[in-house]
C-alpha positions in Angstrom: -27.0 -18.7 16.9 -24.4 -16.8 18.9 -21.9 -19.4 17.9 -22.6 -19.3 13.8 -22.5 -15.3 14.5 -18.6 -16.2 16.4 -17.7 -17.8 13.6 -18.5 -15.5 10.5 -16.8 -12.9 12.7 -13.5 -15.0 12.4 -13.6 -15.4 8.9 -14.4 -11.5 8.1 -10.9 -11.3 10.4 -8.5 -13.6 8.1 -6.6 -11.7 5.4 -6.0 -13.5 1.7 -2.7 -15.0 1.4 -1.8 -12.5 -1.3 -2.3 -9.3 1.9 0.1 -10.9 3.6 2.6 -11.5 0.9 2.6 -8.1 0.2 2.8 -6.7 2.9 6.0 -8.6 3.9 6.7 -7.1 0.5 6.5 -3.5 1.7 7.7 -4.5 5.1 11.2 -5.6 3.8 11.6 -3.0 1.5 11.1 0.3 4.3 13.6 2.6 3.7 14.3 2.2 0.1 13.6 3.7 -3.3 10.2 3.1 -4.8 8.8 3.8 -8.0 4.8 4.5 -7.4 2.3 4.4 -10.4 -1.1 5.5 -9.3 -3.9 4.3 -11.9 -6.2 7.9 -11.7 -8.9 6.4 -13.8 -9.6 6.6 -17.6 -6.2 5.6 -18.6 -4.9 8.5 -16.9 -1.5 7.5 -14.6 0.9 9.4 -12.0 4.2 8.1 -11.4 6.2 9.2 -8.8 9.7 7.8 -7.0 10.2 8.0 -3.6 11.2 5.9 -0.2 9.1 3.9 2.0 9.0 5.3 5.2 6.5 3.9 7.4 4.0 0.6 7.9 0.4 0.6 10.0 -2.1 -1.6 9.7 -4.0 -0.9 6.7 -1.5 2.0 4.9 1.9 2.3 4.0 3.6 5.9 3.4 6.1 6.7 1.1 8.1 10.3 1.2 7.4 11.5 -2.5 10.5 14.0 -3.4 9.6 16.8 -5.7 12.4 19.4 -7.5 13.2 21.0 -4.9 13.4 19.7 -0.9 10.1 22.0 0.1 8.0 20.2 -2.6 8.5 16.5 -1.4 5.4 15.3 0.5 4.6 12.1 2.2 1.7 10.4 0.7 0.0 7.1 1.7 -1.1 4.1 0.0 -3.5 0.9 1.5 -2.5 -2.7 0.8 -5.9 -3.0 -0.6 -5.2 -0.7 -3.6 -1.5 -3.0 -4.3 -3.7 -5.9 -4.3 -6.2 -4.9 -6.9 -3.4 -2.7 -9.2 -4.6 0.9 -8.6 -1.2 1.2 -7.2 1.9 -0.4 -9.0 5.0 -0.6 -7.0 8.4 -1.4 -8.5 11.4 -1.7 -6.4 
């Protein structure tokens, strides 16, 4: 029984092959222009440019510029909302 518990355990810790392809996506695109469009719900979208600045685990951040440089914010993003298109990414 401990063994069958092992097991599941291992496959809860495997990521799909489409994770990992985008986050070698992100990963080779830090530090350059991104276009971000966040799906809000009920056809309602933001879109917003700015640069990918840093990688963890399970987010990404990208520096959002605004009008003016007090107004640009960093805002982050999980893999897991690329991967089922809340958040659209075009480089």
């Amino acid at each position: 029984m401990l063994q069958g518990q092992r097991v599941r355990k291992r496959e809860i810790m495997r990521q799909p092959a489409n994770m990992c392809r985008i986050y070698n996506l992100i990963l080779n695109n830090i530090g350059k222009r991104v276009t971000v469009r966040e799906n809000r719900g009920r056809n309602r979208y933001d879109t917003s440019e700015g640069i990918i600045t840093e990688m963890h685990p399970y987010v990404f951040c990208v520096k959002v510029e605004g009008d003016f440089p007090e107004t640009s914010k960093e805002v982050s993003y999980s893999y897991t909302d690329v991967l089922i298109k809340d958040v659209e990414l075009r480089f």
